[in-house]
N, CA and C of each residue as an Amber inpcrd file, in Angstrom:
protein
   519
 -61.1420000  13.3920000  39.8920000 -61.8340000  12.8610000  41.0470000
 -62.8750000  11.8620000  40.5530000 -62.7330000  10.8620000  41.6060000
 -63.9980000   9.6740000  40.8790000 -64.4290000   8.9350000  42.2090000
 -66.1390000   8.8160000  42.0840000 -67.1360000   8.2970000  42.7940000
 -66.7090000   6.3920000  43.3620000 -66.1790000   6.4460000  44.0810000
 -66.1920000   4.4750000  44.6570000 -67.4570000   4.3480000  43.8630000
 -66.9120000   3.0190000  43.0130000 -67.5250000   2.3400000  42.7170000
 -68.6020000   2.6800000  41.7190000 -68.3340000   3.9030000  40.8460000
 -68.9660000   4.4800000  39.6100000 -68.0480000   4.2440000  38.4850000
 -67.8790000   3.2730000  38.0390000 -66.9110000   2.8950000  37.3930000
 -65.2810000   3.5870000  37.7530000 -64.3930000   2.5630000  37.6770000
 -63.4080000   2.7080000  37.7290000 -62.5250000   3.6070000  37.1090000
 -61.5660000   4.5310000  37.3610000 -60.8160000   5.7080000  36.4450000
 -59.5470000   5.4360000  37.2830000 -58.3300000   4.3020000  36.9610000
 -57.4190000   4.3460000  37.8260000 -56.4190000   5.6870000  37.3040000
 -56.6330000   7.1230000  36.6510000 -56.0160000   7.9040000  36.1630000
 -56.7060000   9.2600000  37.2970000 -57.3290000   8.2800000  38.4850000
 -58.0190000   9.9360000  39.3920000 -56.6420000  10.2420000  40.4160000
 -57.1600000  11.2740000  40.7530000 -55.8400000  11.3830000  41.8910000
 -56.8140000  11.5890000  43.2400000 -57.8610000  11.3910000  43.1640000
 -58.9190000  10.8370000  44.5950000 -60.5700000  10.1300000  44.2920000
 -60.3400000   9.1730000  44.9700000 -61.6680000   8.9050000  45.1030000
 -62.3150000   9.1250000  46.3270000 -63.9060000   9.0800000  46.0730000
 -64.9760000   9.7020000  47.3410000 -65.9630000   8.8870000  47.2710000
 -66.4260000   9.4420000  48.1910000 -67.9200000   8.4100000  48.8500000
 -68.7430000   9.0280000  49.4830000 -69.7990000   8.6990000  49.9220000
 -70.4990000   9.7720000  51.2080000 -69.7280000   9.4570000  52.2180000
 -68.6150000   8.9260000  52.1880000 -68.3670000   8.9260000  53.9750000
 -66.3800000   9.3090000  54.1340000 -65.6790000   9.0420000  52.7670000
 -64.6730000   9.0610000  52.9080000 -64.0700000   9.5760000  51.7010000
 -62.6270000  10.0240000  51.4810000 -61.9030000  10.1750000  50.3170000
 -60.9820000   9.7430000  50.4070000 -60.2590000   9.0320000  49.8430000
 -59.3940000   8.0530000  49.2190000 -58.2600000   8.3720000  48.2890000
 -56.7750000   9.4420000  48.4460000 -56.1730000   9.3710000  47.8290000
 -55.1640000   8.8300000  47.2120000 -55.3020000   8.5850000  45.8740000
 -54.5450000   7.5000000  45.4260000 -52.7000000   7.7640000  45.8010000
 -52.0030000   7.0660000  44.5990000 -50.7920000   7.1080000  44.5680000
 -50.4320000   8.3040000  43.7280000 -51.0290000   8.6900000  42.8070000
 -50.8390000   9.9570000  41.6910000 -51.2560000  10.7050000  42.3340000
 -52.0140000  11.0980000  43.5980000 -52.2150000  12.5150000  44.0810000
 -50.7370000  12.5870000  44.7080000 -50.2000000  11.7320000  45.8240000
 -49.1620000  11.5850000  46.6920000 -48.3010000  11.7980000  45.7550000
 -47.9360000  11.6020000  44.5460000 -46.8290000  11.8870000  43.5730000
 -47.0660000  13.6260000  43.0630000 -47.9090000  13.8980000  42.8650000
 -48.3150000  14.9760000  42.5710000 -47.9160000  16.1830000  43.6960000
 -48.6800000  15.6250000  44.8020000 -47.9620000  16.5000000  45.9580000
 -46.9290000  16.8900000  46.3130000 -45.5400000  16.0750000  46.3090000
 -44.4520000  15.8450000  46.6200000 -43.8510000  16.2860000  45.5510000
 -43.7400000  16.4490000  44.0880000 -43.2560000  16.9900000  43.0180000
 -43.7710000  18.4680000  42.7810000 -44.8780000  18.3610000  43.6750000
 -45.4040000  20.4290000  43.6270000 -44.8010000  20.9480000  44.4460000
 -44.6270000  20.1590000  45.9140000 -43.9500000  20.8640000  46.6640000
 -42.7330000  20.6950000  46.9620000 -42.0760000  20.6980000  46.0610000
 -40.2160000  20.5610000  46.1350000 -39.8320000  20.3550000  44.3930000
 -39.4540000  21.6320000  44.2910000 -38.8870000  22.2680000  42.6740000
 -38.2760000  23.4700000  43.2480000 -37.1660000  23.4830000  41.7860000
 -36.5480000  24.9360000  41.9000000 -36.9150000  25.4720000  40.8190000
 -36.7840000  26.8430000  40.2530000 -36.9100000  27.6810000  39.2490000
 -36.1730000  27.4780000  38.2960000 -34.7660000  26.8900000  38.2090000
 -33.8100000  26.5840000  37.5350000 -33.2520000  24.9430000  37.2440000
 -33.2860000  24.4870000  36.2630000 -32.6360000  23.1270000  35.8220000
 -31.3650000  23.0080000  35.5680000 -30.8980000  21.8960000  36.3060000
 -29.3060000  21.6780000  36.4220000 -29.1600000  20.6220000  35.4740000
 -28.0120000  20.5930000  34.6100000 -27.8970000  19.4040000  33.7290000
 -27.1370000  18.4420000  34.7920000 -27.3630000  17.1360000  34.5100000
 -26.6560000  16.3800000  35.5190000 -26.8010000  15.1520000  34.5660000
 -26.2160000  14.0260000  35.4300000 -25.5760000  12.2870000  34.4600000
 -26.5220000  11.7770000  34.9400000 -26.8210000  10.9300000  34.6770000
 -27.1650000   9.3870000  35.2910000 -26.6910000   8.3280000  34.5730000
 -26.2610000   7.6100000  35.0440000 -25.2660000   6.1170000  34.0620000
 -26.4320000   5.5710000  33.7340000 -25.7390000   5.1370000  33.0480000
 -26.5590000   3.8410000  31.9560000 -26.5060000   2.6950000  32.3010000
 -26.5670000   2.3060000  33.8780000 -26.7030000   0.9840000  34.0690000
 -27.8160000   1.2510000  35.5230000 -28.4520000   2.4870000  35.4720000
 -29.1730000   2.8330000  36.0860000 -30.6080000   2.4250000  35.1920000
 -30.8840000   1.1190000  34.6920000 -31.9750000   1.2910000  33.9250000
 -33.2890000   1.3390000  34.5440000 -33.9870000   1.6540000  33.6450000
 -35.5090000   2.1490000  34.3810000 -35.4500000   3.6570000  35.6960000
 -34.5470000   3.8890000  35.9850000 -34.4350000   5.4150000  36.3420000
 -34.6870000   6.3670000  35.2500000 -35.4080000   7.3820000  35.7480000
 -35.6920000   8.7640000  35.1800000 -35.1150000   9.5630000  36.6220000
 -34.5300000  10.7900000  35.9100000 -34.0930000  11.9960000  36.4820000
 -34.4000000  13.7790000  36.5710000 -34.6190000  14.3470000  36.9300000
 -34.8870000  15.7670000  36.4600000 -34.2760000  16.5980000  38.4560000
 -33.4070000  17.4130000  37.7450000 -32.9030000  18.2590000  38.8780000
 -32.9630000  19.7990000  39.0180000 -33.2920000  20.5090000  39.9880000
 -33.4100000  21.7850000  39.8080000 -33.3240000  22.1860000  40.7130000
 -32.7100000  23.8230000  41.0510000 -32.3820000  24.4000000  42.0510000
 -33.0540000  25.5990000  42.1760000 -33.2450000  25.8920000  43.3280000
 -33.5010000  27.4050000  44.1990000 -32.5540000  28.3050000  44.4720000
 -31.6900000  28.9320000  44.0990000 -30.6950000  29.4710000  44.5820000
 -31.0900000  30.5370000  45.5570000 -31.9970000  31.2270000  45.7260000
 -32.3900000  32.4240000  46.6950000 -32.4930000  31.2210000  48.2040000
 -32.6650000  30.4530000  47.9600000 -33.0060000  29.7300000  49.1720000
 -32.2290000  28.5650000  49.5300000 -31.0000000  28.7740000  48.4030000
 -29.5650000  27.4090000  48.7790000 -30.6380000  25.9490000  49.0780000
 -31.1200000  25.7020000  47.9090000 -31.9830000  24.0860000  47.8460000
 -31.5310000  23.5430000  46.3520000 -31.5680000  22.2200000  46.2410000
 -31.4490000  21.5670000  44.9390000 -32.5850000  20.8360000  45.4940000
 -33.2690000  20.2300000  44.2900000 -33.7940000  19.2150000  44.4880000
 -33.9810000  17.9030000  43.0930000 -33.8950000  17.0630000  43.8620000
 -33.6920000  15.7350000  42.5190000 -34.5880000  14.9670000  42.5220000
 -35.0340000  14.8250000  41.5740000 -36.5500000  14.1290000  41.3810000
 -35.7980000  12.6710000  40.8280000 -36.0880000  11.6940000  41.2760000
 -35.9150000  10.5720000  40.5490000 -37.3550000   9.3400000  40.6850000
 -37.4070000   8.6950000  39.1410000 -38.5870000   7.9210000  39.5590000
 -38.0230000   6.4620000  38.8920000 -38.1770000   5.7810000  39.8000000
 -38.0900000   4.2990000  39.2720000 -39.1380000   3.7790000  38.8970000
 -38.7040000   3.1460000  37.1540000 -40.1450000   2.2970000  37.0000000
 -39.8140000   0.9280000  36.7010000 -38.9840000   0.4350000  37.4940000
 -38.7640000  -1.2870000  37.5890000 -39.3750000  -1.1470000  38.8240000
 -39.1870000  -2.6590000  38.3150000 -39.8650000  -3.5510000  39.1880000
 -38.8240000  -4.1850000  40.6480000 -38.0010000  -3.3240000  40.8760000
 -36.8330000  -3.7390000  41.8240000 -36.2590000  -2.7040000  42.5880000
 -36.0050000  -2.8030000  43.5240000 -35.0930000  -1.5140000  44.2810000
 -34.0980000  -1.5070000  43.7310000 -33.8190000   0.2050000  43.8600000
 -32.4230000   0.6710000  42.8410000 -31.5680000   1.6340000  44.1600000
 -30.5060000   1.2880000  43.9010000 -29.2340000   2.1240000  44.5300000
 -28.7960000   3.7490000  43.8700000 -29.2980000   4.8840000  44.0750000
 -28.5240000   5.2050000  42.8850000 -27.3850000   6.2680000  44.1930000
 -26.4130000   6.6040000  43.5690000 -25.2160000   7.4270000  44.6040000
 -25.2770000   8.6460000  43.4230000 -25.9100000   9.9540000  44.4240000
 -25.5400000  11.0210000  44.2680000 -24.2170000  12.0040000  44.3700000
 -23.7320000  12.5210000  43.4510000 -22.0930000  13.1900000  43.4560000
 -22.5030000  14.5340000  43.0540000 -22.4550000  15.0600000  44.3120000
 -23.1230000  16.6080000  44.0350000 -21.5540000  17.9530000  44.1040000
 -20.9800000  17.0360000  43.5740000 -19.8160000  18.0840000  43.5600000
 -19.9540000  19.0480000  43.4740000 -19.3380000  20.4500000  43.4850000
 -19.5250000  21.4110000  43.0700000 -20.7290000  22.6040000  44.3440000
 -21.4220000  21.2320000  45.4050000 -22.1060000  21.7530000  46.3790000
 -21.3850000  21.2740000  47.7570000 -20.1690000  21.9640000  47.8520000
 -19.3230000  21.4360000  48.8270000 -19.6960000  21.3970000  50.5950000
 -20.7940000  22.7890000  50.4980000 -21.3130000  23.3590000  51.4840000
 -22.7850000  22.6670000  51.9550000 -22.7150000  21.5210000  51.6250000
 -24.0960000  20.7050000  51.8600000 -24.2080000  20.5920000  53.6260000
 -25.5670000  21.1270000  53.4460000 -25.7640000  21.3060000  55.5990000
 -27.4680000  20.1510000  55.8780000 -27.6140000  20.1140000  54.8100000
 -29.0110000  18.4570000  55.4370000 -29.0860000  18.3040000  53.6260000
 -29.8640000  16.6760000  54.1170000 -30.8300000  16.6830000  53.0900000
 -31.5390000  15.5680000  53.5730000 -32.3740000  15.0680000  52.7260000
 -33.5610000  14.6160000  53.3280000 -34.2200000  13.7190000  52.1760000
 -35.6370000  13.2950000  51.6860000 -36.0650000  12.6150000  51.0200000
 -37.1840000  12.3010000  51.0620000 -38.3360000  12.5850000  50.2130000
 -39.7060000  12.4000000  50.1330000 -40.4490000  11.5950000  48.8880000
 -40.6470000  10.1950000  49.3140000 -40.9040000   8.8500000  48.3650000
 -42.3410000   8.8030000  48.6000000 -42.8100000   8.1740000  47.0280000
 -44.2350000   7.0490000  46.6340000 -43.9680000   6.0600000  46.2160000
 -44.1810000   5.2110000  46.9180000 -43.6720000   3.4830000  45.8000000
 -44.4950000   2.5840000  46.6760000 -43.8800000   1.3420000  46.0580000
 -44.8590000   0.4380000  46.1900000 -44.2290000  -0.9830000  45.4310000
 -44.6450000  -1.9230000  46.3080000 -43.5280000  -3.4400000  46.0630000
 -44.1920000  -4.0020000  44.3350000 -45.5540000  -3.3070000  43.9190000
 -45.9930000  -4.1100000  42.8680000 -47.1660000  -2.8450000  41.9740000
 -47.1920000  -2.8260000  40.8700000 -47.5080000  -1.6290000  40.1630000
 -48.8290000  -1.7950000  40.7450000 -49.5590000  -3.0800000  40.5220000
 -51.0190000  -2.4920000  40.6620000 -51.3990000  -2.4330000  42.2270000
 -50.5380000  -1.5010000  43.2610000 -51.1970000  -1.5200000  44.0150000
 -51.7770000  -0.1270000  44.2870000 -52.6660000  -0.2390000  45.3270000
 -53.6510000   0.8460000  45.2140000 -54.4690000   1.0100000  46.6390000
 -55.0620000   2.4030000  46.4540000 -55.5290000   2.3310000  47.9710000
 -57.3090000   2.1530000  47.8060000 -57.5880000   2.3930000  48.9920000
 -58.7690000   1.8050000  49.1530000 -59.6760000   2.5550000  50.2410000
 -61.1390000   2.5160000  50.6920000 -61.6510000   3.2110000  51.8200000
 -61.0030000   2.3870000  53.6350000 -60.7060000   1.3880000  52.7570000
 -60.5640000   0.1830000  54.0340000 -59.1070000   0.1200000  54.1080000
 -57.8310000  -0.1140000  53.3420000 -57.0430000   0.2630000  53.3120000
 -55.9380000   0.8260000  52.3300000 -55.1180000   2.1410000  53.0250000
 -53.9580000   2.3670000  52.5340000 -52.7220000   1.4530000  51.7740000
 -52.4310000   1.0740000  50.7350000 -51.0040000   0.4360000  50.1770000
 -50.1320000   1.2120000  50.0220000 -50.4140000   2.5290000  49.2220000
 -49.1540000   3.3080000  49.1800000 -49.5070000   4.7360000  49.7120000
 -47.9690000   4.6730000  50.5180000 -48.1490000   6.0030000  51.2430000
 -46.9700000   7.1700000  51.3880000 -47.0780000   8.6810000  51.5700000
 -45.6390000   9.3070000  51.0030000 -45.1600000   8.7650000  52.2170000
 -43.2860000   8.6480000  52.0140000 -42.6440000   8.7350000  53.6580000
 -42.0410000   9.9230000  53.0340000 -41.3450000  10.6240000  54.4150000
 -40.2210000  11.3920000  54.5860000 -39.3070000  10.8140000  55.3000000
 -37.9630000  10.8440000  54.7390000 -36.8970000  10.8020000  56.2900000
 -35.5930000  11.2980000  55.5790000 -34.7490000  11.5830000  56.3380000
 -33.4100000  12.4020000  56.4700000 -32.0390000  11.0570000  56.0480000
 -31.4740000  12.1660000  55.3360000 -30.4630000  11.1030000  54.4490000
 -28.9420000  11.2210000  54.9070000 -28.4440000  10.4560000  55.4120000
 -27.0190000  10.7130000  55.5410000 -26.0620000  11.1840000  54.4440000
 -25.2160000  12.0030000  54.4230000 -24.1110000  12.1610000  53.3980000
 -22.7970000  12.7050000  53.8750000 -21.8900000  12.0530000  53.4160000
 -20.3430000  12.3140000  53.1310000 -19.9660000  13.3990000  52.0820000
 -19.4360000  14.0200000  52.6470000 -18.7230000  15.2030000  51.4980000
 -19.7210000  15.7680000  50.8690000 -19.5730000  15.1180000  49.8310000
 -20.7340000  15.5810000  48.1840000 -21.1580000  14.7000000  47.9220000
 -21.4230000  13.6280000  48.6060000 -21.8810000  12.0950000  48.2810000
 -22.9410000  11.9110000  48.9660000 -24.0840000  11.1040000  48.2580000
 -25.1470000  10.7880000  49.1030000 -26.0980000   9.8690000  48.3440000
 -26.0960000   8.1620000  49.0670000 -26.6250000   7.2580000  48.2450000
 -27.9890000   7.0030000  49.0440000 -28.9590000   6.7470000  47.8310000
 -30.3150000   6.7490000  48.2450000 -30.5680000   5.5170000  47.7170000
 -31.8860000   4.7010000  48.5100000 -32.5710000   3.5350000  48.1310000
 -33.7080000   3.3790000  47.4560000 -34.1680000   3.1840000  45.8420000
 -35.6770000   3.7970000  45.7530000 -36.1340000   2.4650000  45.5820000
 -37.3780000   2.4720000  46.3740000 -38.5450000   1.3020000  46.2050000
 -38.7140000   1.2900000  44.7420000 -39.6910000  -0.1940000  44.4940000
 -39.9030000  -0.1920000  43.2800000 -40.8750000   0.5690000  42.9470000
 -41.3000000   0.8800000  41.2580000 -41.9550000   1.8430000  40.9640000
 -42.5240000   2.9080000  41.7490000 -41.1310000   3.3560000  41.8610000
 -41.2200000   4.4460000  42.8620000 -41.2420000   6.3250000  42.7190000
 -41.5470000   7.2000000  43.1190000 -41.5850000   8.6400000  42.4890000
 -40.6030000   9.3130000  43.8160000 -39.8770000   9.6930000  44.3050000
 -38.8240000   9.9650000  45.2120000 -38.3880000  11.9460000  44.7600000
 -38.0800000  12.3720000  45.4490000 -37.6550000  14.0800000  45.5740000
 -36.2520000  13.6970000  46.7620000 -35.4350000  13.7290000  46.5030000
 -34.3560000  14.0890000  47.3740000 -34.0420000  15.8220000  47.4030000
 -33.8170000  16.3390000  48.6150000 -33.9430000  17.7710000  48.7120000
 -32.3850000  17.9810000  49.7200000 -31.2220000  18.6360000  49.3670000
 -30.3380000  19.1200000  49.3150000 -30.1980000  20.6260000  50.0190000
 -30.1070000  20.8670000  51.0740000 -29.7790000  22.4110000  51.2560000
 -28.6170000  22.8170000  51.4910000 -27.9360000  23.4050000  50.7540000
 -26.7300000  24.0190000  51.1350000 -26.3220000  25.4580000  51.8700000
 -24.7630000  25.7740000  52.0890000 -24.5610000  27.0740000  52.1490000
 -25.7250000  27.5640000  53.4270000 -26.2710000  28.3280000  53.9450000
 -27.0360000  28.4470000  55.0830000 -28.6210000  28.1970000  55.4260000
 -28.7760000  26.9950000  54.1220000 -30.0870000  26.7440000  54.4960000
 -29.8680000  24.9840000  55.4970000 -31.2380000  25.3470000  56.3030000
 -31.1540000  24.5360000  57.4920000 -32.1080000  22.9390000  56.6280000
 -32.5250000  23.2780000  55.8810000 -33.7060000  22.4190000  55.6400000
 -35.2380000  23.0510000  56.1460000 -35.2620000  24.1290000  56.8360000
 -36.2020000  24.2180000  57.7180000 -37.1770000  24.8590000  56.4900000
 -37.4740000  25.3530000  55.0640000 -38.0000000  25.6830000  54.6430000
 -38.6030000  24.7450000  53.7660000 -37.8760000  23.5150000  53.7310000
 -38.5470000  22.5580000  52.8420000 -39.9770000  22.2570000  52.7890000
 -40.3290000  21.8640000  52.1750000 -41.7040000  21.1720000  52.3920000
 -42.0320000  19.9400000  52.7930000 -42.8040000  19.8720000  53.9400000
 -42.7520000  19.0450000  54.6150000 -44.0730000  18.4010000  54.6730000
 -44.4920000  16.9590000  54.5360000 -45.9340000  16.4800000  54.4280000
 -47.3860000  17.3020000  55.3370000 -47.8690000  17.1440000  55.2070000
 -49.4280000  17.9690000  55.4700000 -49.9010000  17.0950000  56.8000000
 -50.0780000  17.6060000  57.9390000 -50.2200000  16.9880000  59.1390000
 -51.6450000  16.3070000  58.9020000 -52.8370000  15.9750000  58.1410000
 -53.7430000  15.5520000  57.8250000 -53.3160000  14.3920000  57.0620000
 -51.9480000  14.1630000  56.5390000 -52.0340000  13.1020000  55.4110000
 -51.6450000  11.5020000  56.0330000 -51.5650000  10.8160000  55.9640000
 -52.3420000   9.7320000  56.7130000 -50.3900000   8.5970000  55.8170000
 -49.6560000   8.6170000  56.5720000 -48.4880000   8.0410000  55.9540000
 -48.3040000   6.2330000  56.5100000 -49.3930000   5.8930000  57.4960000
 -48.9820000   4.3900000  57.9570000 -49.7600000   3.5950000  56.6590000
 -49.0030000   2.7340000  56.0140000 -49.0200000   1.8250000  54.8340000
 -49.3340000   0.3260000  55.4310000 -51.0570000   0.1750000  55.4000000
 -51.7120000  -1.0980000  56.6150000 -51.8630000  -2.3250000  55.8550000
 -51.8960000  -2.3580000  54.0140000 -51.4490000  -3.8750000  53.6740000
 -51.4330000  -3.5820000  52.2140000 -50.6980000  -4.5990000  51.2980000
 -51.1390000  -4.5150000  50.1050000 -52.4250000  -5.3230000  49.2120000
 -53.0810000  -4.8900000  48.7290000 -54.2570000  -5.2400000  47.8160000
 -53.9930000  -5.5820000  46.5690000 -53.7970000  -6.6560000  45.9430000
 -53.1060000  -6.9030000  44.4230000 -55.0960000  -6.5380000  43.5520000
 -54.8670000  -5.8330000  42.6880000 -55.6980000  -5.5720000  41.4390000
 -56.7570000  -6.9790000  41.3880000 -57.8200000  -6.8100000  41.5360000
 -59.2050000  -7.3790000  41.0590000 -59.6330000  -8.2100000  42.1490000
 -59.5280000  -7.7180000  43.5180000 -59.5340000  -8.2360000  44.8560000
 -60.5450000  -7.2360000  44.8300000 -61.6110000  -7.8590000  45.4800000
 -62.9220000  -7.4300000  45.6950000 -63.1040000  -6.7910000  47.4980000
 -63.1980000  -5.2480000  47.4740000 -63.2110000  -5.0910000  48.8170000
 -64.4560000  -4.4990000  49.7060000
């Protein structure tokens, strides 16, 4: 945690003031990766022309959930198509992103740049292609077999998701 305007620590995951708090992009990444994990790690692919993707997957089985963490750190939107074979019984899934069109952006008391979304993902069979913003931190969440989705974790009715402009680094606010 760090004071507006007591020197800078872009490594806080909130800043404060007497009047406001300000959470960055690493709290919103933080959040969304605490609340959607399984107990168990699935080995899985990612091609090699997926560059600048990172991956890590893990499942819940008491509660029929996978969930796939993927983070893009280009500078470009990436396609990647999920092949979840083997989960034939897929009944929702869904998707909870942090990104942002340019690394140094950042939030502010005045305004928001990056903010989590949620929204619901279409899929075919065992197939299911997702879009990740650039330098982006993304959870795709999978329920199979008789889970509804309804246990997922779902953003915090306090958290503030409308994204009102971007601020490029050493803009005085």
């Amino acid at each position: 945690f760090s004071k507006i305007d007591a020197g800078k620590n872009t490594q806080s995951l909130a800043w404060f003031d007497n009047e406001s708090i300000v959470l960055t992009p690493s709290y919103y990444t933080q959040m969304i990766f605490a609340g959607n994990y399984g107990g168990n790690y699935v080995n899985s692919n990612l091609s090699a022309d997926d560059d600048g993707i990172y991956q890590s997957v893990t499942i819940d089985e008491g509660a029929q959930a996978l969930y796939i963490k993927l983070v893009n750190v280009s500078g470009s939107r990436q396609t990647v198509s999920i092949n979840l074979s083997g989960f034939d019984d897929i009944s929702v899934a869904s998707m909870q992103s942090v990104g942002a069109d340019t690394k140094s952006s950042f939030n502010s008391p005045k305004k928001q740049t990056v903010a989590p979304i949620q929204q619901d993902l279409e899929f075919e069979a065992s197939n299911i292609d997702v879009e990740l913003l650039p330098y982006s931190a993304n959870v795709v969440r999978v329920g199979y077999g008789q889970n509804s989705g309804a246990g997922f974790f779902n953003l915090p009715d306090g958290i503030d998701t409308e994204v009102k402009s971007n601020i490029p680094m050493g803009t005085v606010i």
